[in-house]
N, C-alpha and C positions, 0 to 999 in steps of 0.2 A: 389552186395557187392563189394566194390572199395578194391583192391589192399594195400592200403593203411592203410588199417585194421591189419595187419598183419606186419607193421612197427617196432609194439613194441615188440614184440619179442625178447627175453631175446637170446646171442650168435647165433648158428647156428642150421637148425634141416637138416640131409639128407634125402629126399623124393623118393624114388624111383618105379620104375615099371618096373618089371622081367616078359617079352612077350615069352623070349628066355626059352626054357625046360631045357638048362645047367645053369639057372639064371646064368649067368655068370657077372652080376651085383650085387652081391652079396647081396641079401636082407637081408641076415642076419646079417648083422652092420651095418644098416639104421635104421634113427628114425623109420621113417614109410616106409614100402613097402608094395606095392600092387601087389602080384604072382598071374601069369596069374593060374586058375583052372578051371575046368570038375565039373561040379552040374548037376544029374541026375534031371532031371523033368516030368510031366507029356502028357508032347507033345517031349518027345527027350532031347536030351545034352544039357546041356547050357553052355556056354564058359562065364567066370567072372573071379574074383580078390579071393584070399588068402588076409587077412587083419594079418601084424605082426607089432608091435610098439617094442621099445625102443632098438635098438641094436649099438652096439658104440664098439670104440676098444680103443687107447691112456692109461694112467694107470690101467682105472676101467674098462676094454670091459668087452661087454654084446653081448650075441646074442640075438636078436629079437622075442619077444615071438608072439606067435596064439593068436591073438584074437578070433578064431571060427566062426567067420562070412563068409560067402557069400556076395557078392556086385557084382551088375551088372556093366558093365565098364562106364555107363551114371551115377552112384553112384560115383562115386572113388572120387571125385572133390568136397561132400557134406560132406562123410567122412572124409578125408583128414582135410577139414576145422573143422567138431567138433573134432577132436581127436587134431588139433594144439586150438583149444577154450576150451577143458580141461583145456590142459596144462598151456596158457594165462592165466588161471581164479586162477590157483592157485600158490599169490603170493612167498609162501615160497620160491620156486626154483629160485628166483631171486635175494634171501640172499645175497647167493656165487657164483662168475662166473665160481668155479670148481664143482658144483650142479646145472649149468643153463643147464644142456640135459635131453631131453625125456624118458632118458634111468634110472635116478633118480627115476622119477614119477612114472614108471614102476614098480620099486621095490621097490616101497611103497606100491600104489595099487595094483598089480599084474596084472594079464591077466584080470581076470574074474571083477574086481575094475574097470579098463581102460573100459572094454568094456559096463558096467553099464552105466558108466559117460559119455560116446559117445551116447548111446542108449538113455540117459534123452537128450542130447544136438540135436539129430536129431527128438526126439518125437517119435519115433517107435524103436521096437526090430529089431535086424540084424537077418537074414536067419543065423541059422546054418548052416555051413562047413560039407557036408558028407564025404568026402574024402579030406586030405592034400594034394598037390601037391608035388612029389619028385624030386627033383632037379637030372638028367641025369650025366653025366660025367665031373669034370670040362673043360672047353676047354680055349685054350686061343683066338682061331680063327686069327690065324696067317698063312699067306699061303692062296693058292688059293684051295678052297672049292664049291663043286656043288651047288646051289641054288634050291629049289622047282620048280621055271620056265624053264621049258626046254630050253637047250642051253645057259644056262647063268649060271656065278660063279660069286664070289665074290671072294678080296684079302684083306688080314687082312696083313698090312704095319707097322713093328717093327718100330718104335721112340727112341731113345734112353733119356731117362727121357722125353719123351714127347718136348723136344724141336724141336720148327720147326721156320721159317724165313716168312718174310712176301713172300718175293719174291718165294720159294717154296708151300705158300699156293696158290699163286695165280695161279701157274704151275700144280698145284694137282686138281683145280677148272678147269683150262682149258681142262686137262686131262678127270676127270670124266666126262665133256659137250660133249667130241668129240664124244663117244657112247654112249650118255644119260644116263649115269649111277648118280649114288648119292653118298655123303661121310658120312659116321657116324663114330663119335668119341668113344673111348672104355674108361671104368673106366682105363683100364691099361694105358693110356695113348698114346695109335697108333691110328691109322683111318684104316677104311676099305672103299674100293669103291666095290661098287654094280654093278652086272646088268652087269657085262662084258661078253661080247659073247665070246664064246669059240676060234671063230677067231681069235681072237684079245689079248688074253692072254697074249701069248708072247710078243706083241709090248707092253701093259702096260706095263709091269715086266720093260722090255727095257726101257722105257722111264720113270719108277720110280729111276733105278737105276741112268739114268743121272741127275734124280731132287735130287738125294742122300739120297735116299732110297733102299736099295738093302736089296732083302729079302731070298739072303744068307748068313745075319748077325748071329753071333751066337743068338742063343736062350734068353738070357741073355739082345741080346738090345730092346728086348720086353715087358720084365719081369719085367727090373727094374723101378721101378717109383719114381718121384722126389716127396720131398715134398711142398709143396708151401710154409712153412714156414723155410728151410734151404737153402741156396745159392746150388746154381749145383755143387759149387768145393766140396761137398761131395762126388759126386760120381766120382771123380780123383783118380788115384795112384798115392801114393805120391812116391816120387823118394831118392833110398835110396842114401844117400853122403857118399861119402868113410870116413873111420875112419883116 
């Protein structure tokens, strides 16, 4: 199936996939998200997806309901496609482009509507869900934090609205290369670089703050996040003029 299929598409839909136990991706105001979850089986644990459709936030937010299925993670990318070929199919939603989100359709059909209409669209029933996944504590993962591999952390690097420069991304690429580490980007708008050896902690810290990153910023320069549809001088203080 080309790509290209999926052109026509009425505004935008967010797709998401929450690996992390704090979903700290927020699945719950995504069209679609797929939460990592625990399905008892007959040979042991099986590790798979939570399937939630229609959550959104802007005037009308929505959280993202259960659909009750199970999907194994080599599923996620068949689902995904019938549950946006629902939506595709049914023109109403493209009336008005303040009724073109997934999160409409939603609350017409409901959960149990949606997940019929997926289930005709892939030609089998979805495994029911025995257990929901619950989302841990939220974190922001800011700061340096242990990792599961021994002797290695990671540093979650505050942004302020997420703006960065070409010349500091290539400084932050050079950085992560020196000890094989990786960069992932965050909903919030910051990066984290992986995979730092506890050695060497200090010397990133040190050589982030000289790229102009220093992650004894208040709290605040991590938090806040720009819109992509308002200028950055939103988040200026404006300066008061004497009377």
């Amino acid at each position: 199936m080309s790509h290209d299929d999926y052109l026509d598409l009425p505004r935008k839909h967010k797709i998401s996939m929450a690996t992390c136990s704090d979903q700290c991706n927020a699945p719950e105001i995504n069209c679609i998200s797929f939460v990592g979850a625990r399905q008892p089986g007959p040979d042991g644990e099986r590790l798979g997806f939570q399937v939630r459709v229609g959550g959104g936030l802007s005037s009308t937010p929505r959280i993202a309901r259960d659909l009750g299925g199970f999907i194994e993670p080599q599923e996620a990318l068949g689902v995904a496609r019938a549950i946006l070929d629902v939506w595709r199919s049914d023109l109403k939603y493209r009336i008005s482009r303040a009724k073109a989100r997934l999160k409409f359709l939603v609350d017409d059909y409901g959960a149990e509507g949606v997940r019929k209409a997926v289930e005709e669209k892939l030609g089998r029933k979805l495994e029911d869900l025995v257990q929901a996944p619950t989302a841990g504590p939220r974190v922001d993962h800011l700061g340096v934090h242990p990792q599961k591999q021994p002797g290695l952390s990671y540093i979650g690097v505050p942004i302020f609205a997420g703006q960065i420069n070409a010349s500091q991304a290539i400084d932050i690429a050079a950085l992560a290369a020196s000890y094989g580490g990786d960069i992932r980007v965050t909903r919030q708008q910051n990066f984290i670089l992986t995979s730092v050896p506890e050695a060497r902690i200090a010397e990133v810290i040190g050589r982030l703050k000289e790229i102009g990153f220093d992650l004894d910023a208040h709290k605040l320069r991590g938090t806040g996040i720009a819109c992509t549809g308002q200028p950055l001088c939103n988040f200026a203080v404006a300066e008061t003029k004497p009377r």
